[in-house]
N, C-alpha and C positions, 0 to 999 in steps of 0.2 A: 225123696226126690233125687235121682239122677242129676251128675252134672252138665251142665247146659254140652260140654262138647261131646258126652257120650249122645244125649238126644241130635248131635247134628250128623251121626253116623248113621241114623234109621233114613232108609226111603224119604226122600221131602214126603212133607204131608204139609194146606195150608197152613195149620197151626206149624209148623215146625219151621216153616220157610218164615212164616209171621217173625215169629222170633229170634230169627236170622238175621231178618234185614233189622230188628231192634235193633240188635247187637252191635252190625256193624255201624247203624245209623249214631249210636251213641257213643261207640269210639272215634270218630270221625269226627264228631262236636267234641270232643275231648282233645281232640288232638289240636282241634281247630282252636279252641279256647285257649289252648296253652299259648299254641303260635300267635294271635292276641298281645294274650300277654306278655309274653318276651319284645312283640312289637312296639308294646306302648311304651315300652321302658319301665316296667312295673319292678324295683330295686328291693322289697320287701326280704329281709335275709332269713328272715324266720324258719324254721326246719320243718322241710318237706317230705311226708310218712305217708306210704302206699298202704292203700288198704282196700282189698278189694276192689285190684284193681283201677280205685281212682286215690289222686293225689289230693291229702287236705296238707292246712298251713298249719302247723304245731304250734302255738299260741305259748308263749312262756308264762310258768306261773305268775303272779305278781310280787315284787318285793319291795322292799322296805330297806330306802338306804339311808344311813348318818353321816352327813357332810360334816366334819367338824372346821369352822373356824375358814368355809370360804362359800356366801352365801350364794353367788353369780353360779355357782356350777350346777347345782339341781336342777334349776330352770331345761339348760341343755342337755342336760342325761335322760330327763322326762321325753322331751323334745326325738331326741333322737333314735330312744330306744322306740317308741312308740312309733315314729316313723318308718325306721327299718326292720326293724323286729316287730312290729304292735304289740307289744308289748309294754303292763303297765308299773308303772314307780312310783311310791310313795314315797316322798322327798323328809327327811329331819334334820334341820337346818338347826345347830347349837353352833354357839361363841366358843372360842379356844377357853374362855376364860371361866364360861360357865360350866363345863367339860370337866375342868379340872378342880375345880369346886366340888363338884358331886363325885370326884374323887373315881373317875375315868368310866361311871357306869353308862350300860348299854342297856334300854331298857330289853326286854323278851321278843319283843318284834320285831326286830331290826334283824337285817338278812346282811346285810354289808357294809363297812364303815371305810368311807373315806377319811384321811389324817393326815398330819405332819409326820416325817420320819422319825423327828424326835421325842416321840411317842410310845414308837415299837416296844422299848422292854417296859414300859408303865401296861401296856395292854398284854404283852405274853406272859408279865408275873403273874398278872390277875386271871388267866385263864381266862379271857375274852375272845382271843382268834382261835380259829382253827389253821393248825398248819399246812400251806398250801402240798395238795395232793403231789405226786410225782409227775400224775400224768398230765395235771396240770400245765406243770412249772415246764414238760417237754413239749406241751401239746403245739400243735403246727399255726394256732391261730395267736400263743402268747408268743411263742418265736425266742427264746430263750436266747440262743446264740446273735439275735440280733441288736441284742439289747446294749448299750456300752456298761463298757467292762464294772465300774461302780454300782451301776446300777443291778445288775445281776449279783453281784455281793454283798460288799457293805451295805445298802442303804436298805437290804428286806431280807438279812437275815440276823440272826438271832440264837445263840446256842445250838450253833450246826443244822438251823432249819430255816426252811423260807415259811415266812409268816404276811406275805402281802407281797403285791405286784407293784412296778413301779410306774406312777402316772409322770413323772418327772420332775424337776428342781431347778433351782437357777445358777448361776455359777458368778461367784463374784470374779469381776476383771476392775481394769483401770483402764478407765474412760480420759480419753487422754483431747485436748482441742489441738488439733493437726495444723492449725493455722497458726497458732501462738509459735508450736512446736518448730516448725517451719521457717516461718520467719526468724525465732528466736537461735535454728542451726542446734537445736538441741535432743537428743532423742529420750524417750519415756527409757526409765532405769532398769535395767534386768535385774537388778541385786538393791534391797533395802537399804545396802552399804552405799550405793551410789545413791537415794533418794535426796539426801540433802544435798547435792551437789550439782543434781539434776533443778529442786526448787530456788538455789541462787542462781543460776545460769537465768532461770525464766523470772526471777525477782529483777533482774539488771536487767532487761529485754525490756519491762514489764515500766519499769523506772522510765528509761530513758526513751519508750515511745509513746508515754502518757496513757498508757490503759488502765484507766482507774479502778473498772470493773471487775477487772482480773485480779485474781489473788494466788502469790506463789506461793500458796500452801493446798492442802488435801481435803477435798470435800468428803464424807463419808459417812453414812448414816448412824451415826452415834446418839441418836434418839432412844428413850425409854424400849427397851425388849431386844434391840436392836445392836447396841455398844459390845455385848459379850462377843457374840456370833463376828462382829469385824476384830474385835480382837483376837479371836482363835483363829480368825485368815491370816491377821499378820504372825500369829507364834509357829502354824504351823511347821514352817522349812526352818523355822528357828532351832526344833526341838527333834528335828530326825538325824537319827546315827546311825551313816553306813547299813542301811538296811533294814532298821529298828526304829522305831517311832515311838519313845516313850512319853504316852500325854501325859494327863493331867493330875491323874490319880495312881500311885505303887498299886500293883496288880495282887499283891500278895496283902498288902497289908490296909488300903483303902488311905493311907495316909498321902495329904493332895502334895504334887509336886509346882503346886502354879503359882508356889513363891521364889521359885528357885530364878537362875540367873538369866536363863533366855526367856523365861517373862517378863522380868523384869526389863529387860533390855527394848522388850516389844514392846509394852506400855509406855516408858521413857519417850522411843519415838514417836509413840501416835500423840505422847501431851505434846510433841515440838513439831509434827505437822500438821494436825488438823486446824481445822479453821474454827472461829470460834463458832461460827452458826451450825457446825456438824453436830454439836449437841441437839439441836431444836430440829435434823433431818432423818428422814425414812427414806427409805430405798428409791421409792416412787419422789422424792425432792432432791434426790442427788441426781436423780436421772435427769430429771427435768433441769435443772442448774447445764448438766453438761450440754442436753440439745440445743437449749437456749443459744448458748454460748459466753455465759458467764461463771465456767471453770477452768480452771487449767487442765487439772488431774480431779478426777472422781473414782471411787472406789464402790462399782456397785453394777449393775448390770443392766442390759435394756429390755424393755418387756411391754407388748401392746397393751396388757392389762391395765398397766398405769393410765391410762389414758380412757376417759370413757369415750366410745366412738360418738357420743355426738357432740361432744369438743373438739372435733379434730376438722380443721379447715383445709379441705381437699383443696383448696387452690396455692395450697401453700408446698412451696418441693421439699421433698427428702433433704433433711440435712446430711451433708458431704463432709464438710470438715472437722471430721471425728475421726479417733484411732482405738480400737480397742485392743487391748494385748492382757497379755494374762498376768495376775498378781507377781511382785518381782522374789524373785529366790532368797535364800542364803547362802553364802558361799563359804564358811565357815559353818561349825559343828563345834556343841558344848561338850566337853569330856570332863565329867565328875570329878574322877579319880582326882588328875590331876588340877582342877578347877580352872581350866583354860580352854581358849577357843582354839579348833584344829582347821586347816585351810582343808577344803575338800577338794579329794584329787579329781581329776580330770574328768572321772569316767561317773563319779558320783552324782545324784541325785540334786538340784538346788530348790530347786522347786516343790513344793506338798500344797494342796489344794484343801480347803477343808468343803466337805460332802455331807447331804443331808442337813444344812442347817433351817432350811425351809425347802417347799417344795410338797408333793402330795403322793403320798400312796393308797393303798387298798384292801382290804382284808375281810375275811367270810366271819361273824358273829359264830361265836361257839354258841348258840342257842339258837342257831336258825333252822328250821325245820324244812329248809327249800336249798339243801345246799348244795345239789347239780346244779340249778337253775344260779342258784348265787356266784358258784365255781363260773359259770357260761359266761355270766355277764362280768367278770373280773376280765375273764381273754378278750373280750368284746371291745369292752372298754379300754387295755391296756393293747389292742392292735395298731397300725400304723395307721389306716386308714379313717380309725374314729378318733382316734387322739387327736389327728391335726384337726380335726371337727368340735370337741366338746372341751379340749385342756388347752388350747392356746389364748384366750381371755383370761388365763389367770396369772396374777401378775407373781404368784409365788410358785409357777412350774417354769418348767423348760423343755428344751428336747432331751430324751429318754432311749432313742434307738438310733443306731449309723444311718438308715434310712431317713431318720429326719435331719442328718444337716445340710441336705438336700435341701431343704426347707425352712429353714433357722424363721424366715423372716416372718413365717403362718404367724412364729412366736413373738418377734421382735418388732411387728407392723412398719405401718407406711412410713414413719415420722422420720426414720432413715434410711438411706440407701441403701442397696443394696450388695452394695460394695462392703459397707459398714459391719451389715447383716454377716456377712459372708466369714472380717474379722472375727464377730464372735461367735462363731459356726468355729472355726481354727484354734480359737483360746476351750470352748465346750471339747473336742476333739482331743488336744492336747491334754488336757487334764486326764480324761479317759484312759491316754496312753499309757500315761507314767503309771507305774504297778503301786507308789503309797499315795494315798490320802489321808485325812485324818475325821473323825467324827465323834462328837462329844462322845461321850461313854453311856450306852441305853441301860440306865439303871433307874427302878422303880423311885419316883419322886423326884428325878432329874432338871423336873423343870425348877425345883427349890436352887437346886446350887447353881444354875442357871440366873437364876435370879439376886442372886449374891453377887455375883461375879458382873452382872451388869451394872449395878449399881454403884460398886466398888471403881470400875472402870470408868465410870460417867464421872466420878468425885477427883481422880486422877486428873483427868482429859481438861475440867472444868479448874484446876487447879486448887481443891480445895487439900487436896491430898498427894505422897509425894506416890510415884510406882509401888514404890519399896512398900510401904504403909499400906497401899490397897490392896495389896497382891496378899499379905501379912494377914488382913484384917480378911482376905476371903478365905484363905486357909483355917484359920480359926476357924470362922464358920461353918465351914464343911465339915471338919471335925466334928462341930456340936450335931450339925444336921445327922450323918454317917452315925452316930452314937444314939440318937433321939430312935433312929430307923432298924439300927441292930448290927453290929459291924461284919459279925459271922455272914448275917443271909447277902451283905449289901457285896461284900467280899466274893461269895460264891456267886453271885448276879454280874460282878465288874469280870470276873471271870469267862463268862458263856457271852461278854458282848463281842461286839468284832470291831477293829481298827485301833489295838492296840498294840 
């Protein structure tokens, strides 16, 4: 059979004319149908493939994704993708705790795993991800260059590969009450060095205007899981030199360096500022302390997540009198050699942020058998426009790309100003800038010395133990650990991480 436009070159004939005006009669509903649709506002993003001349919706296959350790999120990834895509998701929702028990497995189904950063080299030992494509990591909908600068490096790669996309993280600040601040004529410390001098100024303030509630010491969430991760914000700017960032562990030899003297010196401090209740608080209760307005200083950050939205009494306004600024520097540097602190010149660094210590990333199952469609829905999901939709209720992300601190507050909700918001939009920003940060070391069983070192640090903090001793007693440990695990393979692992 001829095609229909060779038959519309013969003499009309009625059958010929007949299927003429078919023709045009059914382009014309086609055309119509479209205009329709675009009128009704029909947003469906799904990919649209001509075929013979008319337009179907490409329906994605279905997958199968592993949320580890944050259950609020499946709900809205179901939600959303099936909205604008129709497309569907099978949600598997496991505890961090259980995760790591069954010793990081994924079962066969599973298309994509969302996780903590701190994770990454537990999952690329094991050959669980696949490393993200090139053209991925270039393509126009993950947007690569727009990502802040951390987040495009350290926090999703791994032995010179990107092995997941990044859904965002939090950024620890110091939540400071601007009103104490204020009336006390005192400003929040840029330097550790200045912190106690900063908490007697607002101790005599605090004395002599009878504010009982206030206490000039540092809230900080030094709660179970919680204590390591505030400790390595305050050692970070303690422990960088001139360019070099020696953490925690010798690079060559795996032997830990986190008894040495600018830990020690970190510890010392947080046992003489923190409060005594920072032992018994999480993130989400130091937060809550600063909007209250019964902190001075909080070390921890803001996040609508903390807050279930139907606790929250819309008639109540934005808290105002809050400051947030970014964790304070060092201004001094340890030099081995000669076992002394060196003043840092003018143009040096004071500041180190630590990255990745919570927060959510993304990654394709090396067993998925849908893994364009998995690749799609990582850009999807890690794009601007869906992130301020499905990652800002969680209270362990943040903003992830310069286009969102446009937006901080999607993250930060009502409970504060805007003004507020904006502070920590400027502290996120700033971190970004500065070219070091620090991040535990992504070595396979990481969460063990992880776990060491929090415990350790809780027994200091609580005064059952001196710095010196806990710091002593985790070293040990990690030794034993590091030797239990194989010192060769853990050595060539501490090698291929990044942020040392």
């Amino acid at each position: 059979m001829k095609p229909l436009h060779q038959n519309a070159l013969k003499l009309p004939s009625r059958t010929g004319v007949a299927l003429f005006r078919s023709f045009v009669v059914q382009s014309c509903f086609c055309l119509l149908f479209a205009f329709v649709l675009s009128a009704t506002g029909c947003n469906k993003e799904s990919q649209e493939v001509e075929q013979g001349g008319e337009t179907f919706i490409e329906i994605p296959e279905p997958l199968t994704v592993l949320v580890v350790g944050d259950s609020g999120l499946g709900p809205r990834l179901e939600r959303q993708w099936a909205a604008r895509k129709d497309g569907e998701l099978t949600i598997v929702d496991v505890t961090l705790v259980s995760f790591i028990e069954s010793d990081f497995e994924i079962p066969p189904a599973i298309d994509v795993v969302v996780f903590a950063p701190l994770m990454l080299g537990d999952l690329v030992s094991r050959d669980l991800l696949m490393e993200v494509p090139d053209d991925v990591w270039t393509s126009e909908t993950l947007n690569k260059n727009e990502l802040l600068r951390h987040f495009r490096t350290l926090v999703v790669q791994h032995a010179d590969g990107n092995w997941a996309v990044p859904l965002g993280s939090p950024c620890f600040s110091m939540i400071c009450n601007e009103a104490v601040f204020e009336r006390a004529e005192v400003e929040p410390p840029v330097s550790w060095n200045k912190m106690e001098r900063c908490l007697r100024n607002l101790k005599t303030f605090i004395d002599e205007t009878n504010a009982p509630k206030l206490l000039a010491e540092v809230d900080m969430p030094l709660a179970k899981g919680w204590a390591a991760h505030v400790f390595l914000a305050r050692a970070a700017p303690a422990i960088a030199q001139r360019g070099r960032l020696s953490t925690v562990l010798d690079r060559q030899t795996m032997k830990p360096l986190i008894a040495e003297l600018p830990f020690v010196e970190a510890l010392e401090q947080l046992q003489s500022i923190a409060t005594e209740r920072s032992l018994d608080l999480t993130p989400r209760d130091v937060y809550e302390l600063a909007i209250s307005g019964d902190s001075s200083i909080a070390l921890g950050w803001p996040a609508r997540g903390f807050v279930d939205a139907s606790e929250i009494d819309e008639s109540q306004d934005a808290v105002e009198n809050l400051r947030i600024v970014s964790l304070p520097g060092v201004t001094t540097w340890f030099d081995k050699t000669s076992g002394s602190w060196v003043k840092r010149g003018q143009d040096d660094q004071t500041k180190v942020d630590l990255i990745g210590f919570s927060g959510l990333i993304a990654g394709v199952s090396s067993q998925s058998q849908k893994e364009q469609t998995a690749w799609e829905f990582l850009e999807w999901l890690s794009s601007k426009s869906i992130s301020l939709v499905t990652l800002t209720e969680s209270p362990s992300v943040g903003p992830f790309r310069a286009s969102h601190l446009g937006d901080v507050s999607r993250w930060t909700g009502d409970r504060i100003s805007e003004d507020v918001s904006d502070e920590y939009s400027e502290v996120v920003s700033a971190n970004h800038d500065r070219p070091q940060a620090m991040i535990f070391p992504r070595l396979p069983y990481q969460h063990l010395y992880l776990e060491v070192l929090d415990k350790e640090v809780r027994l200091a903090v609580s005064g059952e133990k001196s710095a010196e001793a806990s710091l002593a007693a985790v070293a040990e440990k990690w030794d034993a650990i590091t030797d239990s695990i194989g010192r060769k393979a853990q050595i060539k692992r501490l090698k291929q991480t990044r942020g040392l």
